[in-house]
TORMIVO-602933 format. One record per residue (C-alpha): residue in three letters; residue number from 1; x, y negated, z. Coordinates in Angstrom, 1 decimal. Last residue first. Layout:
# residues N
Ala | NUM | X | Y | Z
...
# end
This chain:
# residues 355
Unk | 355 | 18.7 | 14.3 | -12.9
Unk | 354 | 19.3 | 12.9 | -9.5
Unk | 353 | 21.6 | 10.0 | -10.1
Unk | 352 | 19.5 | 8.7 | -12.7
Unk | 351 | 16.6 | 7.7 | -11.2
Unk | 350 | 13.4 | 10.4 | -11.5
Unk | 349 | 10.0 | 9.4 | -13.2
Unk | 348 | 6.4 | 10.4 | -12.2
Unk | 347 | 7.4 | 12.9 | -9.5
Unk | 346 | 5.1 | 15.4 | -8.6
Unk | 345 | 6.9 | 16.4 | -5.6
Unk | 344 | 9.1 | 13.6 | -3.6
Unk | 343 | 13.0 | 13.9 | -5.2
Unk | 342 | 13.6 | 13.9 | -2.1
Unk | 341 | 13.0 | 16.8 | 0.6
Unk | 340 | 16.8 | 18.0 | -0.1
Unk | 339 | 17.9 | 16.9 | 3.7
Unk | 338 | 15.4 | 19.0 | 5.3
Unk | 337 | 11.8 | 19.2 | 5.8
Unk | 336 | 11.6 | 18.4 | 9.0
Unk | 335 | 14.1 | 15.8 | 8.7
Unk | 334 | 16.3 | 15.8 | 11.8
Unk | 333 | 19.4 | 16.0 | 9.4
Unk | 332 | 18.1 | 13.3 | 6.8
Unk | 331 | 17.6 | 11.2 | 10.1
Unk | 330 | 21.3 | 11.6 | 11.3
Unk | 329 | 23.1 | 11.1 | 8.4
Unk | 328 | 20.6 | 7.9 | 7.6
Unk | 327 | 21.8 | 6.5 | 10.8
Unk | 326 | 25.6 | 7.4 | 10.4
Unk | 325 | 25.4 | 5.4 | 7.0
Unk | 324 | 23.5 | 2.4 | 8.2
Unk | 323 | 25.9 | 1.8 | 11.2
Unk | 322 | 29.1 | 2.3 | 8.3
Unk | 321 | 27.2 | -0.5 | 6.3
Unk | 320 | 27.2 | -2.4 | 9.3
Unk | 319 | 30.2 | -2.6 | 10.0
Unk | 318 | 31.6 | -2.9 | 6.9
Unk | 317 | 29.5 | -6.2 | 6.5
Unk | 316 | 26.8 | -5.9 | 3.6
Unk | 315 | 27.2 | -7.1 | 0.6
Unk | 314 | 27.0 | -3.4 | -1.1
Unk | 313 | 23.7 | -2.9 | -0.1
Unk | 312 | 22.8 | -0.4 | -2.5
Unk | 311 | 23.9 | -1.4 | -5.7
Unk | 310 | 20.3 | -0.4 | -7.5
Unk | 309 | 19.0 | -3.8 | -5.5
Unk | 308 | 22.2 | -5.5 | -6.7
Unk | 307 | 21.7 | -4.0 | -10.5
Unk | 306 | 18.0 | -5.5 | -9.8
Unk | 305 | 18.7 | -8.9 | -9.3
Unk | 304 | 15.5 | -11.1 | -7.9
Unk | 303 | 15.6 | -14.8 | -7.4
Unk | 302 | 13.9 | -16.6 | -5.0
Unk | 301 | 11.1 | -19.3 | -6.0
Unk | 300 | 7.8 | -17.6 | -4.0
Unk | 299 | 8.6 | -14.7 | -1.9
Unk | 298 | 6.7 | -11.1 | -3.0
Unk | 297 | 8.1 | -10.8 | -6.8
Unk | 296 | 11.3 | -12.2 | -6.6
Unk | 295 | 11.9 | -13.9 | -9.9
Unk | 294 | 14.5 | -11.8 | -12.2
Unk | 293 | 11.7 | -8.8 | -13.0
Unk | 292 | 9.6 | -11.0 | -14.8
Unk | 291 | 12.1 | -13.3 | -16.6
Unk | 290 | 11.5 | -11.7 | -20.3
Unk | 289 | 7.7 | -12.5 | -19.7
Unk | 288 | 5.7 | -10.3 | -22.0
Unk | 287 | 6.6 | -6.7 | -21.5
Unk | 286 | 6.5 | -6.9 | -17.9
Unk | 285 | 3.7 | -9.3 | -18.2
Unk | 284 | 1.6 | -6.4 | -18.8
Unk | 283 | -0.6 | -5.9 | -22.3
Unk | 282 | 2.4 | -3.7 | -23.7
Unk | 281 | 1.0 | -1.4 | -21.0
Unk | 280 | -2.0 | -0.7 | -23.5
Unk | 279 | -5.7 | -0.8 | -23.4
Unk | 278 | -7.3 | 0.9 | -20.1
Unk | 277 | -5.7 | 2.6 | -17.4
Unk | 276 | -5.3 | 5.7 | -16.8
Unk | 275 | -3.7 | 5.7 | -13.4
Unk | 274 | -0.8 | 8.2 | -15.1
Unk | 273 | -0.4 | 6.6 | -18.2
Unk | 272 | 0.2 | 2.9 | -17.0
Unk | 271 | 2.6 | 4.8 | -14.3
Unk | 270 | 4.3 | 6.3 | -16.9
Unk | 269 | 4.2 | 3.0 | -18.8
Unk | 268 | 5.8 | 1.3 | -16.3
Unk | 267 | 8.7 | 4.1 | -15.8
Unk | 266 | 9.9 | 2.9 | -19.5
Unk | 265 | 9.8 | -0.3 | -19.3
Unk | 264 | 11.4 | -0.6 | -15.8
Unk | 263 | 13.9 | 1.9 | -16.9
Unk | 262 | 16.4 | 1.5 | -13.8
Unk | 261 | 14.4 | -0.5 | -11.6
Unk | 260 | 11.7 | 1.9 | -11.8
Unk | 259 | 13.8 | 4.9 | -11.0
Unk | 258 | 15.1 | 3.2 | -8.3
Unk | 257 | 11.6 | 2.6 | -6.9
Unk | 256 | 11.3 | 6.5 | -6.3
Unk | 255 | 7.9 | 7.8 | -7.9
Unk | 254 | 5.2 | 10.4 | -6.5
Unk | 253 | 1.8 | 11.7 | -8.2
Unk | 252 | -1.5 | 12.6 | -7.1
Unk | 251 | -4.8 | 13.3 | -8.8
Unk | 250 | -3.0 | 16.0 | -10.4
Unk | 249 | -2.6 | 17.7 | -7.1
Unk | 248 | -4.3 | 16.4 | -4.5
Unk | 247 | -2.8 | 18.5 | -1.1
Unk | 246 | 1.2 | 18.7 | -1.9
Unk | 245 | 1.2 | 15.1 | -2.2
Unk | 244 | -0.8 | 14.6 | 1.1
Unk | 243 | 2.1 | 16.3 | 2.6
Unk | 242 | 4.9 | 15.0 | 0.8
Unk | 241 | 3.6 | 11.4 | 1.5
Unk | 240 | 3.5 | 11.8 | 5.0
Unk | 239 | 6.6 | 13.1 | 5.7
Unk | 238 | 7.5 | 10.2 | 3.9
Unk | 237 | 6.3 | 7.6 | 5.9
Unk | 236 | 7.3 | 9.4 | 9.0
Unk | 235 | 10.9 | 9.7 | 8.2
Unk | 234 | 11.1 | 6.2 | 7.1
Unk | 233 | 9.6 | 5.0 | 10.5
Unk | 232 | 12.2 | 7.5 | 11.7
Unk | 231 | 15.1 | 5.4 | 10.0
Unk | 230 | 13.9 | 2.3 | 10.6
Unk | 229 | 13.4 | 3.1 | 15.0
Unk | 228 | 16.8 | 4.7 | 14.6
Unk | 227 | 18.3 | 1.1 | 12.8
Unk | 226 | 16.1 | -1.1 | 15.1
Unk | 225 | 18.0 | 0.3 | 18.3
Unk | 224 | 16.2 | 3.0 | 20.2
Unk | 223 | 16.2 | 2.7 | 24.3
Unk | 222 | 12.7 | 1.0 | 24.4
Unk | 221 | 11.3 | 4.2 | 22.3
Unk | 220 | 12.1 | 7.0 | 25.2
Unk | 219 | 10.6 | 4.5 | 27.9
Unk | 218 | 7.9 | 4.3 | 26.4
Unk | 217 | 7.3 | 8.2 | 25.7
Unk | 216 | 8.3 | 9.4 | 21.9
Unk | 215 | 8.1 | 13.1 | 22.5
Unk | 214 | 4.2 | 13.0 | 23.2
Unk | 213 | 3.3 | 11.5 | 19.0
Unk | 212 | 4.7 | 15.5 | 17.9
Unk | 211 | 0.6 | 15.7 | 16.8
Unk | 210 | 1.7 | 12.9 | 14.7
Unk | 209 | -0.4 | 9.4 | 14.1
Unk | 208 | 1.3 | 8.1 | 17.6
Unk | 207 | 4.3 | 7.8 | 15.5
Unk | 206 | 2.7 | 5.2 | 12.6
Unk | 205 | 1.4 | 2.6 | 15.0
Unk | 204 | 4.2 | 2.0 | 16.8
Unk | 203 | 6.9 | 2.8 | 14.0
Unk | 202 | 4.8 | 0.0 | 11.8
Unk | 201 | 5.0 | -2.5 | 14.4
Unk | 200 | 8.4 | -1.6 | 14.9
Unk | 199 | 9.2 | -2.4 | 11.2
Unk | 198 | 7.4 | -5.4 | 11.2
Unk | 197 | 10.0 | -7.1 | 14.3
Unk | 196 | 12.6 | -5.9 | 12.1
Unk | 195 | 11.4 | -8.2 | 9.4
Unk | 194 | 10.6 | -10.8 | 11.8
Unk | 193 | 14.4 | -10.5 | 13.6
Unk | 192 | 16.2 | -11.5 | 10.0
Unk | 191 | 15.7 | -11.8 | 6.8
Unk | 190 | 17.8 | -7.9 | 6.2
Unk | 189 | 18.5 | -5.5 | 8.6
Unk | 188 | 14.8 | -3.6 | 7.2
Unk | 187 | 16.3 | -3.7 | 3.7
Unk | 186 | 18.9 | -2.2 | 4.5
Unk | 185 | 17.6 | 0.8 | 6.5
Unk | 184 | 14.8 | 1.3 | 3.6
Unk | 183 | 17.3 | 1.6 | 1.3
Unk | 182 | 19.7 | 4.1 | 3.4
Unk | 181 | 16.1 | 6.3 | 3.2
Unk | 180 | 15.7 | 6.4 | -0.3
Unk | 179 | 12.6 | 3.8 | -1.3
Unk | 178 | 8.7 | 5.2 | -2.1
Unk | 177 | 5.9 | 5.2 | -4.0
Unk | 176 | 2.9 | 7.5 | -3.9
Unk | 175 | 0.7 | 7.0 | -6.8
Unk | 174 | -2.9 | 8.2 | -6.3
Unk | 173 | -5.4 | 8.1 | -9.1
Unk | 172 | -9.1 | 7.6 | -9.0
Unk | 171 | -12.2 | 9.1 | -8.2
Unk | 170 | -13.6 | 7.8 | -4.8
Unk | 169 | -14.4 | 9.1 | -1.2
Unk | 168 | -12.6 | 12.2 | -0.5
Unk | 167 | -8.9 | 11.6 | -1.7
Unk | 166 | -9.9 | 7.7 | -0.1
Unk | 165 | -10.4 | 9.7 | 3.3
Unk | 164 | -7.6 | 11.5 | 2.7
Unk | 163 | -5.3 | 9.0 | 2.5
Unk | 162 | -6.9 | 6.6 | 4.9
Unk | 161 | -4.1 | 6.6 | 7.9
Unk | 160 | -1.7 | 5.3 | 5.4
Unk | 159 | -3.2 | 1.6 | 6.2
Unk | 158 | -0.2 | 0.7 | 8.4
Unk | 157 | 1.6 | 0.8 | 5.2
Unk | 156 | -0.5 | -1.7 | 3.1
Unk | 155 | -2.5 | -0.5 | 0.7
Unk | 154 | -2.2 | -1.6 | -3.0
Unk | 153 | -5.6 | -1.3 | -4.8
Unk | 152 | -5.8 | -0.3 | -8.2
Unk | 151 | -9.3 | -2.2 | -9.7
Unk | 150 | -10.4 | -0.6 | -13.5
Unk | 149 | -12.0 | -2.6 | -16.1
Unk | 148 | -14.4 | -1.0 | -18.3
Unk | 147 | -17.6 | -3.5 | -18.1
Unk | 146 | -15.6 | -7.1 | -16.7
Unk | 145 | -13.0 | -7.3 | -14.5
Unk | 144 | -13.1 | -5.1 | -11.5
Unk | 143 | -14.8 | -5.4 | -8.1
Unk | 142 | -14.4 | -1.4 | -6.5
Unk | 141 | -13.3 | -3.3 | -2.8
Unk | 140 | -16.8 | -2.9 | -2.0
Unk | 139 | -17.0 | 0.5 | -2.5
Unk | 138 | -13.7 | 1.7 | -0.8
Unk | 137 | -14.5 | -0.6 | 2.2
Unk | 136 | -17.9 | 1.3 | 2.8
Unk | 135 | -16.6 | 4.9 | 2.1
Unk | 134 | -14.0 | 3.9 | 4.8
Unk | 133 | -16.6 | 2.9 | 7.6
Unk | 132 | -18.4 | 6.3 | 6.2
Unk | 131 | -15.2 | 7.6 | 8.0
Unk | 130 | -16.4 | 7.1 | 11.2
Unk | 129 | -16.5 | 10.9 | 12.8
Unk | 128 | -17.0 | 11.2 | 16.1
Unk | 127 | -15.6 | 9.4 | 19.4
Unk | 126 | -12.9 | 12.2 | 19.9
Unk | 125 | -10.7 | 8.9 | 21.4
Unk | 124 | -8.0 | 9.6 | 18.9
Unk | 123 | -9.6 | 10.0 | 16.2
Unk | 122 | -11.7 | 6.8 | 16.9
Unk | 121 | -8.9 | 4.8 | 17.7
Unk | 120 | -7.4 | 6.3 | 14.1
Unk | 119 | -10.4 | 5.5 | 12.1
Unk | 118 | -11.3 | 1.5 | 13.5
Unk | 117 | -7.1 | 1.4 | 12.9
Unk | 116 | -7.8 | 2.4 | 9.7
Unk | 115 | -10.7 | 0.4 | 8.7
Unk | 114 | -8.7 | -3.1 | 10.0
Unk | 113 | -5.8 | -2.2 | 7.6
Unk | 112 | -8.0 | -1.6 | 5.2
Unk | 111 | -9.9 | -4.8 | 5.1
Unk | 110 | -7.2 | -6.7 | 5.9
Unk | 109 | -6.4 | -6.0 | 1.7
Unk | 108 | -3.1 | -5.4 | 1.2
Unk | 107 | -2.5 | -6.5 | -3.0
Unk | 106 | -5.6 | -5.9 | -4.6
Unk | 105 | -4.5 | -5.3 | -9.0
Unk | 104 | -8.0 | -5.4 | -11.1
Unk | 103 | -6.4 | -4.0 | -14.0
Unk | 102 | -7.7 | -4.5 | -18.0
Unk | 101 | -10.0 | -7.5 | -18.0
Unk | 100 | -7.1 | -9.8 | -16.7
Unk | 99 | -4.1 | -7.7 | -16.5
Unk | 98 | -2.3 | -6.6 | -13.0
Unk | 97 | -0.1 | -3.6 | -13.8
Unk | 96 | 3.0 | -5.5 | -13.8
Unk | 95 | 1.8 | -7.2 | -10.3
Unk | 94 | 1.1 | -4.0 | -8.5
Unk | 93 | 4.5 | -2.8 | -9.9
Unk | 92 | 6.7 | -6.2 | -8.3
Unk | 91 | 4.4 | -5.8 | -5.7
Unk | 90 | 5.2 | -2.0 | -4.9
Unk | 89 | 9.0 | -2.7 | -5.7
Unk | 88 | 10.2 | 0.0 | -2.9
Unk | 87 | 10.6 | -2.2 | 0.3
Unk | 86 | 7.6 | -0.7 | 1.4
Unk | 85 | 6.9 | 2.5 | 1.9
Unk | 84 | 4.6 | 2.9 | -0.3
Unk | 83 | 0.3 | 4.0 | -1.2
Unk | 82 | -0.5 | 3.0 | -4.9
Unk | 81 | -4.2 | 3.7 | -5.1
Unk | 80 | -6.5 | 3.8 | -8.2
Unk | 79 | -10.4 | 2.7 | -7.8
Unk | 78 | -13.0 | 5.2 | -9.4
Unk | 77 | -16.0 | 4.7 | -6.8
Unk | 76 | -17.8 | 7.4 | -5.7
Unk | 75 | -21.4 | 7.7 | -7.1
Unk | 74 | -24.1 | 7.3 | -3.8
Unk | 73 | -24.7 | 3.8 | -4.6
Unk | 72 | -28.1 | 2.7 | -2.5
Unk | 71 | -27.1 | 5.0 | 0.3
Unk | 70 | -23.5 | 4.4 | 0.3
Unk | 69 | -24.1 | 0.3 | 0.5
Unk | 68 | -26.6 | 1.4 | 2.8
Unk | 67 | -23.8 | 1.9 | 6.0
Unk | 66 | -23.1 | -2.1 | 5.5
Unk | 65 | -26.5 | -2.9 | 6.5
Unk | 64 | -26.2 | -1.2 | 9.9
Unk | 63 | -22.7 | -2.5 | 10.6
Unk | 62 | -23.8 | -6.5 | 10.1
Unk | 61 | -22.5 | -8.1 | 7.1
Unk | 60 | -20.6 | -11.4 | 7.4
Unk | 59 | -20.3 | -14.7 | 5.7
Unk | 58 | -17.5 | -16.9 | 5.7
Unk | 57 | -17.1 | -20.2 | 4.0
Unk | 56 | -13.2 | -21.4 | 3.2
Unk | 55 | -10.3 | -22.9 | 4.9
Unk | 54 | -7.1 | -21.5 | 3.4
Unk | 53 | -3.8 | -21.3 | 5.9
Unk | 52 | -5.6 | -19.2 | 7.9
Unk | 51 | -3.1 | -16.3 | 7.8
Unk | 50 | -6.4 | -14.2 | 6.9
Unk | 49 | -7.6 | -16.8 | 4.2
Unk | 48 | -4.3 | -17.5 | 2.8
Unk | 47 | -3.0 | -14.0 | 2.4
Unk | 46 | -6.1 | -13.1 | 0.7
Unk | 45 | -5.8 | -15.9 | -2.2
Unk | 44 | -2.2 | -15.3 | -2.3
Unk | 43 | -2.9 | -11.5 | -3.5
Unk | 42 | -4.8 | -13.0 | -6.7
Unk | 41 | -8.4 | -12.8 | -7.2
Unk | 40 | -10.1 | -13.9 | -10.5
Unk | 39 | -11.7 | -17.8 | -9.9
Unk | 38 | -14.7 | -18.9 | -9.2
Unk | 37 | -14.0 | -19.2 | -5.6
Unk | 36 | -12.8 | -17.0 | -2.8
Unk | 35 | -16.0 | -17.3 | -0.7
Unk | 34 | -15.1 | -14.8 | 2.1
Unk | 33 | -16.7 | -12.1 | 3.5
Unk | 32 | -16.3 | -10.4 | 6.8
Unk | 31 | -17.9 | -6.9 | 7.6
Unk | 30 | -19.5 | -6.2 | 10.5
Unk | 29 | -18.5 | -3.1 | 12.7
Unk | 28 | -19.3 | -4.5 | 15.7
Unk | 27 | -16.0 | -4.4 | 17.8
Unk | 26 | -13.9 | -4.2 | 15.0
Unk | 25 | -14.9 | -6.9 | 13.3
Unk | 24 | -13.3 | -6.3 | 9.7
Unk | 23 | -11.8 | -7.3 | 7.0
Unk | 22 | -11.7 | -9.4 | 3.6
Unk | 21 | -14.7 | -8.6 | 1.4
Unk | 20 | -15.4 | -10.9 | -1.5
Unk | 19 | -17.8 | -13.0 | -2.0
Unk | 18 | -16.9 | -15.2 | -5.3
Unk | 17 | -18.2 | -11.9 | -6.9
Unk | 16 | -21.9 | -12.6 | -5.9
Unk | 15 | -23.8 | -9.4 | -5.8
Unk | 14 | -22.6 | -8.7 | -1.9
Unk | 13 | -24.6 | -12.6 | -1.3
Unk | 12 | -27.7 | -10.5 | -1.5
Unk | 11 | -27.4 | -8.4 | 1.7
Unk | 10 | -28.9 | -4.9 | 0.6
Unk | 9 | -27.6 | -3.2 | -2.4
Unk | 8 | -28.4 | -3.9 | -6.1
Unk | 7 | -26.2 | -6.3 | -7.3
Unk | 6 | -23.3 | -4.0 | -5.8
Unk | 5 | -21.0 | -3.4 | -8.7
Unk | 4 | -19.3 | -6.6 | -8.7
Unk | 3 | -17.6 | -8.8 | -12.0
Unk | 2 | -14.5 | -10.3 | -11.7
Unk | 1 | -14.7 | -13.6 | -13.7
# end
């Protein structure tokens, strides 16, 4: 049974750990609870309640009661992060590290996506500084298992906008994860218009982030196709990353995916290291379950094959494996930092090819 730290604060049901926060009203502030049941958390239990697809009791905490949660626990919470990409293994990791009574893993939580959009309209707008709204989603998220357990949350993308805010507000680790940019291209052609559909999502809410936000006009991004709008969504990601990397120092370190799919075993229990987490990596289903890395870790009853992932593509149509290539050429050679910016710094593991 996950276990919360907030017995003591105001709005009782907070104490119960079948309550568990899952976003946010963005016009009141309240937060949303949901009664997830008895049982410890898995990432399918939030899906289903924000998609809808799971019908359960709600309760929700108004703005002003919300704010006390700081009040009545003014130690920051110790909760690891591993901000990505995507399209970089960041389930398949999440998942590894997940071990009852060891690893709390939270795969996306709404919560965050919802605090960082509150954050970046406010930002924008000059409307003052709402980032206790972040110190209140860090805390209530901090539900591990049991005394000593330790919760890593999984951000999504979108909610890259609270880096430094969770640098400021809690204690743990920081693993920035990434994919190469031709990865990220080829992944974002593949299942279709959704998935490209998700990757101009993220370029429109990830480009107005940037002080440079003016060059991209309207009319500038409805004559991109969905490989430029991929490969600057990259770009920005991972500018991103090599800033706040160069900012938190040891509290901070990078990995490339393909170093992880290379030595799975090996890179795991860096990572295991590196978020210090308790008991031992052998504890992880990685080590356990010889089929762990062969079933697709984020769509139920596909397949997963790694030296295909580590291939690079190479079933796609010449065509557009010769679209992909000109694309990455062009946004390694607008990259502010330069072509050379990857390895990321502090790197955890490096694949092969670049040692």
């Amino acid at each position: 049974m996950v276990q919360s730290r907030h017995s003591g604060t105001s709005g009782g049901f907070i104490g119960d750990p079948r309550w568990f926060p899952m976003d946010l009203d963005k016009q009141t502030g309240a937060i949303r609870f949901a009664d997830i049941g008895p049982e410890r958390p898995t990432g399918r239990d939030f899906l289903d309640i924000i998609s809808g697809e799971r019908i359960v009791p709600e309760k929700t905490l108004p703005a002003a009661q919300a704010r006390e949660i700081v009040r009545d626990n003014p130690e920051p919470p110790r909760i690891n992060f591993i901000w990505h990409t995507s399209y970089c293994c960041s389930t398949a990791i999440a998942a590894a590290i997940d071990v009852p009574g060891r690893n709390l893993s939270l795969l996306e939580p709404a919560i965050l996506v919802s605090v960082a959009g509150a954050r970046r309209e406010a930002d924008r707008q000059r409307r003052g500084d709402i980032s206790w709204l972040s110190d209140v989603a860090f805390r209530l998220l901090d539900r591990p298992d049991l005394d000593g357990g330790v919760v890593t949350v999984k951000p999504a993308p979108a909610s890259n906008y609270l880096i430094a805010d969770a640098a400021a507000k809690t204690k743990g680790k920081m693993l920035f994860l990434y994919c190469d940019c031709r990865s990220f291209l080829t992944a974002a052609m593949r299942y279709g218009e959704n998935r490209r559909r998700i990757v101009r999502y993220l370029f429109n809410i990830l480009y107005r982030d940037e002080k440079a936000a003016t060059r991209w006009t309207p009319e500038s991004v409805a004559e991109l196709t969905d490989l430029e709008i991929a490969g600057l969504t990259w770009q920005l990601l991972i500018a991103r990353f090599d800033a706040s990397l160069k900012l938190h120092g040891d509290r901070a370190a990078s990995l490339d995916c393909d170093a992880f799919l290379e030595s799975p075993r090996e890179v795991l229990a860096r990572v295991w290291d590196f978020l210090e987490l308790p008991g031992r990596v052998e504890e992880s289903a990685l080590y356990r379950d010889g089929e762990f890395l062969s079933r697709h870790s984020k769509y139920a009853g596909r397949s997963f094959a790694r030296e295909e992932r580590l291939a690079g593509g190479k079933d796609l149509s010449p065509e557009l494996a010769d679209e992909i290539d000109k694309t990455v050429q062009a946004v390694l050679a607008q990259f502010p930092q330069g072509p050379g910016t990857l390895p990321l710094p502090h790197a955890l593991a490096t694949k092969a090819q670049a040692r």
